[in-house]
Each structure stands twice: as structure tokens, then as C-alpha cells.
C-alpha positions in Angstrom: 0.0 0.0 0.0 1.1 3.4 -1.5 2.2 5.8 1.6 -1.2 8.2 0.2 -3.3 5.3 0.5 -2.0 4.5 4.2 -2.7 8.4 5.1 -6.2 7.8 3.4 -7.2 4.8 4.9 -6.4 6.4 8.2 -8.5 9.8 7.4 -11.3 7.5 6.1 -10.9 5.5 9.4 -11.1 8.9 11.6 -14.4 10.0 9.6 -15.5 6.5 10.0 -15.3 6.5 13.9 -16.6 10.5 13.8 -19.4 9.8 12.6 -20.2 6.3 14.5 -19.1 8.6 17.9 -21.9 11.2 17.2 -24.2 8.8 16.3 -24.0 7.0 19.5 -23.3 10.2 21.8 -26.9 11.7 20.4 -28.8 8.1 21.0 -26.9 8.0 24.8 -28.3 11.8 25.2 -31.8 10.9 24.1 -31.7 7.7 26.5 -29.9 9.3 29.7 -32.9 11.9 29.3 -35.4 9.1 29.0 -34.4 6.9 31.8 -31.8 9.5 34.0 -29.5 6.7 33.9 -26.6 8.4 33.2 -23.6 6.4 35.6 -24.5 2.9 33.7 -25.2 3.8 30.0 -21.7 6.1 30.4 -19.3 3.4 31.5 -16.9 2.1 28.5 -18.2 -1.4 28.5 -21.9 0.1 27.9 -20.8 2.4 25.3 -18.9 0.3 23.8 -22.0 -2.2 23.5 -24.0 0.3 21.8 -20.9 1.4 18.9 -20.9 -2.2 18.4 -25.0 -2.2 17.6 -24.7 0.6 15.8 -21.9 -0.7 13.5 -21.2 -4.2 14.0 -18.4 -4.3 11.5 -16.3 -1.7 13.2 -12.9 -3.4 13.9 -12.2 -4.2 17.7 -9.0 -1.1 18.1 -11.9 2.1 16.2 -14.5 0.7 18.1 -11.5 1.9 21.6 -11.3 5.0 20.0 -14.9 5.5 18.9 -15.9 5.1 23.0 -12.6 7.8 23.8 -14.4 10.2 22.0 -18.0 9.6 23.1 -16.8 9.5 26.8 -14.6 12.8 25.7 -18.0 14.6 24.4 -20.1 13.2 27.1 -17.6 15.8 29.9 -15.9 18.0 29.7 -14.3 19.5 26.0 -14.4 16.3 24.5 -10.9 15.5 22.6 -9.7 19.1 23.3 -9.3 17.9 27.2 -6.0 15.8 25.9 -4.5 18.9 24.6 -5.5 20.8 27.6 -3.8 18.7 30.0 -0.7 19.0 28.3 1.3 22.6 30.2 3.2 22.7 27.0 0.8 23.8 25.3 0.2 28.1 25.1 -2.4 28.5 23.1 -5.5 25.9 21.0 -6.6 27.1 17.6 -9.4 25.5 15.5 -9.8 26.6 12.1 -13.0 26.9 10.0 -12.2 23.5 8.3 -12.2 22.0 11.5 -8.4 21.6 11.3 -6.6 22.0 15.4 -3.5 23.6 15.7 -1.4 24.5 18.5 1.3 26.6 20.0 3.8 24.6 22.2 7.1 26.2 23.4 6.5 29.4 21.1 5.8 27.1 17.8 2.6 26.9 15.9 1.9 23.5 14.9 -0.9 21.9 13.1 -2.5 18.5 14.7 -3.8 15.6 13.7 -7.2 15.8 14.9 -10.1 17.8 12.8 -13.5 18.7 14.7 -16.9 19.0 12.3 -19.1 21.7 12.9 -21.6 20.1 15.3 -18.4 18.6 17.6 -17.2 22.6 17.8 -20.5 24.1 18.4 -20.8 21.6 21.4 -17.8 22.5 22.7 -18.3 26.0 22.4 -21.8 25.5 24.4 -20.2 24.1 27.1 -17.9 26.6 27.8 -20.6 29.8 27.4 -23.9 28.1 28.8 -22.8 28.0 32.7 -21.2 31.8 32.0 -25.1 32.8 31.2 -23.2 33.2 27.4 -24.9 32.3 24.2 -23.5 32.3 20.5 -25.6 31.5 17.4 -26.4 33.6 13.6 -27.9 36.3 15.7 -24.8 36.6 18.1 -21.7 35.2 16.2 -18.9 36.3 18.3 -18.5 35.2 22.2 -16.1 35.3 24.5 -15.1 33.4 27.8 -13.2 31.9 29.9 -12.6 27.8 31.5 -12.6 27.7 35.3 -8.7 27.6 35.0 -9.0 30.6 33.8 -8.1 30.1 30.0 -9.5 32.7 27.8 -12.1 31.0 25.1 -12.8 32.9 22.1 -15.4 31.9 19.6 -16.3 33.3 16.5 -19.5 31.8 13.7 -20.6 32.1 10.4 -21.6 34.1 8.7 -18.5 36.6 10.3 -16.2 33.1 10.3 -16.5 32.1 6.2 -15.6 29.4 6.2 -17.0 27.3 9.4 -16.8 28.3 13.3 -13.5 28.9 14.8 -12.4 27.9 18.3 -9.3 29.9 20.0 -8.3 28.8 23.5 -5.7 31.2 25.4 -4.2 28.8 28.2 -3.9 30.2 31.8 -0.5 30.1 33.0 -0.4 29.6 36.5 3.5 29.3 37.0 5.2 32.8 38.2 7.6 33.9 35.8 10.4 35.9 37.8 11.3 39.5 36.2 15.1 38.6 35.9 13.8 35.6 33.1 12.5 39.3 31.1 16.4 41.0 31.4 19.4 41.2 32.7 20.3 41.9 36.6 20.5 46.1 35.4 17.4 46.4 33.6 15.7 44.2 36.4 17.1 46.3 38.9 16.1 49.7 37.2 12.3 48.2 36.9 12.1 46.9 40.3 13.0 50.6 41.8 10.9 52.1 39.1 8.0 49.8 40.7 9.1 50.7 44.4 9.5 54.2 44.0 5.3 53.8 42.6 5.9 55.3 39.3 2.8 54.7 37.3 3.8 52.0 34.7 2.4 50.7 31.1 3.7 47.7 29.6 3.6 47.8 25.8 3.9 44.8 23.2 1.8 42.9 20.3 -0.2 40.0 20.8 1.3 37.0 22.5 4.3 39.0 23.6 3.9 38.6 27.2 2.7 41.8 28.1 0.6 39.8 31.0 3.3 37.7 31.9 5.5 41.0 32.7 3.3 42.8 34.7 2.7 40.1 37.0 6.5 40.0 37.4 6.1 43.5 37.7 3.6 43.4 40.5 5.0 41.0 42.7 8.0 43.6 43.5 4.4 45.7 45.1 5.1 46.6 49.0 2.9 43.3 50.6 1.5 45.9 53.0 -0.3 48.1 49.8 -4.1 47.3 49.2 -4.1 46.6 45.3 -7.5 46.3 43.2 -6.7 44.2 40.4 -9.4 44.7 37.0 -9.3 42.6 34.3 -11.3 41.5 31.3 -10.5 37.7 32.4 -8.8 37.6 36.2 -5.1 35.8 35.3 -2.8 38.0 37.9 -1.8 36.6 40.4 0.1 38.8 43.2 1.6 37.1 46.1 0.1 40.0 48.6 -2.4 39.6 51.1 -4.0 42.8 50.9 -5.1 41.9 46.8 -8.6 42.7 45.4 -9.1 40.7 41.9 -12.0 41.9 39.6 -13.1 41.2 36.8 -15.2 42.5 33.9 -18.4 40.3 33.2 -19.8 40.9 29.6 -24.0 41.2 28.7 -25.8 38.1 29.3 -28.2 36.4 26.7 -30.6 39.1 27.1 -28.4 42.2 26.7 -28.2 42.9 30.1 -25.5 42.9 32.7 -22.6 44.1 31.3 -20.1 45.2 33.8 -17.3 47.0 31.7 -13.0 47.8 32.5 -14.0 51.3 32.5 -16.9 50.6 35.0 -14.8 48.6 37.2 -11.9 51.4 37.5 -14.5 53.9 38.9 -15.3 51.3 40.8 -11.5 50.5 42.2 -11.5 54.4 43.5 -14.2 54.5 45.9 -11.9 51.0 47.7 -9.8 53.0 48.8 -6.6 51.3 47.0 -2.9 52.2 47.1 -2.2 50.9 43.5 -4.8 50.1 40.6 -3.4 47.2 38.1 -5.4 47.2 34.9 -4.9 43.9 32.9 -4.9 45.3 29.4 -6.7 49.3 28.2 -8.4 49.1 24.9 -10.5 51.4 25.1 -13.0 53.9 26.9 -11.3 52.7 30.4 -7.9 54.1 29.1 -9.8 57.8 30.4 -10.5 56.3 33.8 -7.4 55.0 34.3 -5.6 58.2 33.3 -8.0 60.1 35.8 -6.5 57.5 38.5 -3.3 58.0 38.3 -3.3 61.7 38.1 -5.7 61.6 41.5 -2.9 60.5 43.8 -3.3 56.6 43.0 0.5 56.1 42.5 2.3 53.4 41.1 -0.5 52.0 39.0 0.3 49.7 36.2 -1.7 48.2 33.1 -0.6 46.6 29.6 -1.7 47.5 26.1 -1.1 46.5 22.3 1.6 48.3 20.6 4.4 47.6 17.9 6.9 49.9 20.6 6.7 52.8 23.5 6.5 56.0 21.7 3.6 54.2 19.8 2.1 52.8 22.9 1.4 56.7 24.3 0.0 57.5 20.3 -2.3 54.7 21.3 -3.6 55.7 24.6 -3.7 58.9 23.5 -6.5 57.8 20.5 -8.1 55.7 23.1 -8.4 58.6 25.6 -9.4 60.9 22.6 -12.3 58.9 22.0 -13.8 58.4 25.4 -12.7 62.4 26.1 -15.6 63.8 24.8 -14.9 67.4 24.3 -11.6 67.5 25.6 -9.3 68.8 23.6 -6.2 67.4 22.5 -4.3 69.5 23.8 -5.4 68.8 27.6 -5.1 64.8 26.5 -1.7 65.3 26.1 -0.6 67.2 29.7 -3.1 64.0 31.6 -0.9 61.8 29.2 2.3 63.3 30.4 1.4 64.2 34.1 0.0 60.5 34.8 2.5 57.5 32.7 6.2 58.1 33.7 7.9 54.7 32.3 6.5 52.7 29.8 8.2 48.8 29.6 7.7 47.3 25.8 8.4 43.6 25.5 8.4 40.9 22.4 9.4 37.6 21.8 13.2 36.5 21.8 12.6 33.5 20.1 10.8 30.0 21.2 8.9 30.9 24.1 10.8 33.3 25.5 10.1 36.6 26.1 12.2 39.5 26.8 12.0 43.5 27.7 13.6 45.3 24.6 12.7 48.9 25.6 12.0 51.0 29.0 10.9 54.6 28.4 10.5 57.4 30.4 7.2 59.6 29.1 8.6 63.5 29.2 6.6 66.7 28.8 6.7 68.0 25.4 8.0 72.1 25.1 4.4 72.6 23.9 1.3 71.5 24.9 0.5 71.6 21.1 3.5 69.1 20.0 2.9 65.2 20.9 4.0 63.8 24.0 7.3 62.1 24.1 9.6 59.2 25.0 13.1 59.1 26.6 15.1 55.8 26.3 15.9 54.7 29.5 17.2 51.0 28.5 19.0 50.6 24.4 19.8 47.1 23.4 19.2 45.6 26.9 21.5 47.9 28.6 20.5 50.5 31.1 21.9 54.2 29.8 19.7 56.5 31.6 17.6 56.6 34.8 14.2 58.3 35.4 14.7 62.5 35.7 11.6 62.1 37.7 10.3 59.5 40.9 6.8 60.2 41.2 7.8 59.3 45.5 10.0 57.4 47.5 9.5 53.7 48.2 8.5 54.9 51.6 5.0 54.1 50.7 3.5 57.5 52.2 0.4 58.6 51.1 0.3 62.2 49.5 
């Protein structure tokens, strides 16, 4: 046998034990609905009994894997759990074609495992229905999170072309130290910078490890501070005990509910917190939190998408432009400049490793009228300038 007819015996043999495997998952459904004997008709001997009626020519090793994948789709994510369970694994994509790929130690791979339609849309129901979360025609785009606190992301026709797509962000719980970011200079010029409460963003692109950072960042916070962490999906994880996590809850099925970033900073300021930590600005928070830390809320930090620093403040400067309102651009600029003092950009270095290639120190511009600007603080991973201005001393004394 030609090595293309081995590969499509075996895809014929996968479809073959697909389609056996949703058969005999629906008819279990119907039955554990009609008799609520879920614990017996669930066991591998009794599923196995019923691939075998329902195709009693399947060989003796498909009809294992056809009763893997009903047990897999009767809990949990169904063949998505094996892939879960691996800690190599950063990130699950499935494709409109129902192709899997995956990113393991900073590499995007593709699998060998496909998913049809119905097998993602059940999947995807599992992971919105206990959030109060629905997605269908009407609402095609949904986003949640696994009770690890993975970020799940899923996205239907007709917006998806070519089929529903699947994206699973995994929740690292291991602490990544801040010297695995830089060398002992750079991490001792960031960890003052974070003791001496300047307010701090961290800049990069997607996947860059913007998250990763500030959690490395926060962890060199005074224990004794009260901190209010806000986040779209609650992944920080400061070793303080004095930590307040939350997080942002989008509308429910009807419309309703929907607790924003934005709402949650307003929130943070009447908790009477000595640092605000903002998982990621996009958008009409960016205001709020600019408003924090120029009302005495020192050494606040947050995260936000950009290709390096000086770009990072044209970006919160569009975002604060259009949640301002009237404010002219003018004013933007001297909040911009009065609240930010270092802005940290980091990017992959290759595998999965991630590493700070910029710190900035935000300056006043001569004129309100010309942009606000950047100072390097940090060039090629070496340290050639320090800040010209601590916000306070690592004292910890409130103004």
C-alpha cells in the first residue's frame, strides 16, 4: 500500500469513527434523558455495546477510539481535554475546516485531529452556557473563559467564512520571575521604578507577554499596599495579602449585565486602594485610568497593544481621545504626560521566551500643542539613563 493510500485509509478511518461517535453520543443523550441513567449507560463497556449495535463491522481497536471520543464529548471539551492537559501547550486554535493547531514552546503546529461543525458548536456550548453566554447567527462572536481561567474565544458564520472557529488562550499559573524578562541592570532599574510607585504601562503585540511581565512586575508591590486588580479575564496573580481581583463580566443572553474595564476602574477608586493594576486598556477605560493616576493613586500599572513605547502613548492617546468627549487634545496630552512616567515594551526573543527590549521614560513635550514624548531609558538591553523624575520614595506615604 502506497504511503497516500495508508494516510487515506487512516482519514477514512477517523471520519468512520466521527461519525459512528456522534451517532451513538446523540442516541446516549436521548436515552440518559429518557431513563436519567446516566452512571451505567456512560461506563466504557456500555458504550462500547452500543458502537458495536450501531456498527457491528467496526474493527475491535476504532471501536476503543470510537468510545474515547463519546466519553470525551459526554464531559468536559471532548478530545480538546488531551490537549489541555498538556502545560506545553500556550495557546489551542481551531480553524474553520475543523483543522486543530497548536502553540507549544512558542511554535505553531498543526495536529492531527479535525473537529466538524456540530463537535465545535458543542464544545463551544459548554464553555458559554454555565457563563449565562450564548453564540448562534444572531450573536456570532463570544467570549469566555474555562474555570482555569483560560480565555475561550469563539467566532461563527456568517462573520467566520468558512466554518466556526475555536481559539483557547491557556492560563499560565507558574510565576515567571522578572530577571527571566532581562538582565540583573534592567531588572534592577524596573524593580525601583516599581518601588519608587511610578505609574507604569507595559507595551507589546499580541502574545508577547505583556501579562506575563506585569505580574512579574507586581509581585515587587510593597505586601502591605491594598491593590485592586481589573481585568477583562482575572489571570494576575500577586503574592500580597491585601489583593482585590476583579473582573469584567460581559452582557448576558438578554443584553443585560454588562459590567465594563472602564466601570470597574470607577469602581476600584471608591476602595480606597494604594495601587490600581489594569490587565490590558483598549478602550474607553484608558480615560478612567488616566483620571487614577493623576488623582494621587500612584504606582499604577496596566498593559496595552503596541508595535513599541512611543507608539504605545499615540495609542492611549486615541483611546483617551475617544472616550474624552470634548476634551481637547491639547489637555489629553498634559493627563498623558502628568500620569504615565515609564513605559516597559516587551516581544518575543525567540521560542517561548520573552524579553524586555525597551523602558521609556514619558517627558513633557516644550508645547502642549507638539505630541507627547519618550526618553530611552534602556538601548539594546543595557541601562543608559535613569528616570529625571520618581513620582515618590519607596517609603510608601500617602500624598
Amino acid at each position: 500500500m502506497s504511503g497516500l493510500d495508508t494516510f487515506t485509509n487512516r482519514d477514512h478511518q477517523r471520519s468512520r469513527v466521527a461519525v459512528v461517535a456522534r451517532d451513538v453520543h446523540r442516541a446516549l443523550v436521548a436515552e440518559v434523558a429518557r431513563t436519567q441513567a446516566s452512571e451505567n449507560l456512560l461506563e466504557p463497556a456500555s458504550v462500547a455495546e452500543w458502537i458495536r449495535r450501531h456498527d457491528p463491522l467496526l474493527g475491535s481497536h476504532l471501536v476503543g477510539a470510537a468510545v474515547d471520543v463519546v466519553l470525551a464529548h459526554a464531559g468536559g471539551l471532548g478530545r480538546l481535554d488531551p490537549l489541555l492537559a498538556d502545560d506545553a501547550v500556550a495557546e489551542i486554535m481551531v480553524n474553520g475546516d475543523g483543522s486543530v493547531w497548536l502553540e507549544r514552546a512558542g511554535v505553531v503546529v498543526r495536529t492531527a485531529m479535525w473537529m466538524d461543525t456540530s463537535e465545535v458548536l458543542g464544545v463551544a456550548e459548554r464553555i458559554l452556557a454555565p457563563l449565562g453566554l450564548r453564540v448562534d447567527q444572531r450573536h456570532p462572536i463570544a467570549d469566555g473563559r474555562l474555570a482555569d481561567g483560560s480565555r475561550v474565544h469563539v467566532v461563527l458564520p456568517p462573520v467566520a467564512v468558512d466554518g466556526p472557529c475555536l481559539t483557547i488562550r491557556r492560563f499560565r499559573v507558574a510565576a515567571v520571575p522578572l530577571a527571566s524578562f532581562a538582565d540583573s541592570s534592567v531588572v534592577a532599574l524596573l524593580g525601583d521604578v516599581v518601588a519608587r510607585r511610578c505609574n507604569v504601562l507595559v507595551s507589546g503585540g499580541t502574545g508577547a507577554g505583556k501579562t506575563t511581565l506585569l505580574n512579574a512586575l507586581a509581585a515587587g508591590i510593597d505586601p502591605d499596599h491594598r491593590v485592586v486588580t481589573i481585568e477583562d479575564t482575572a489571570e494576575l496573580r500577586l503574592p500580597g495579602d491585601h489583593v482585590i481581583r476583579l473582573e469584567a463580566r460581559p452582557a448576558g443572553v438578554e443584553g443585560t449585565g454588562q459590567v465594563g474595564i472602564d466601570d470597574l476602574v470607577r469602581t476600584a477608586l471608591r476602595m480606597r486602594p494604594d495601587r490600581i493594576v489594569v490587565g490590558e486598556v483598549r478602550g474607553p477605560e484608558a480615560l478612567a485610568m488616566i483620571g487614577a493616576m493623576n488623582t494621587g493613586h500612584d504606582g499604577s500599572l496596566s498593559t496595552l497593544h503596541a508595535n513599541s513605547a512611543p507608539d504605545a502613548v499615540r495609542r492611549l492617546e486615541a483611546m483617551v481621545m475617544a472616550s474624552a468627549g470634548a476634551l481637547p487634545l491639547p489637555a489629553v496630552r498634559d493627563h498623558i504626560a502628568a500620569a504615565v512616567d515609564v513605559i516597559v515594551h516587551v516581544a518575543r526573543a525567540g521560542g517561548d521566551r520573552r524579553a524586555v527590549t525597551a523602558v521609556e521614560e514619558v517627558v513633557r513635550a516644550g508645547h502642549l500643542d507638539q505630541p507627547v514624548v519618550t526618553r530611552p531609558l534602556v538601548v539594546d538591553g543595557r541601562v543608559v539613563d535613569s528616570p529625571s523624575r520618581w513620582r515618590r520614595s519607596d517609603s510608601g506615604a500617602r500624598r
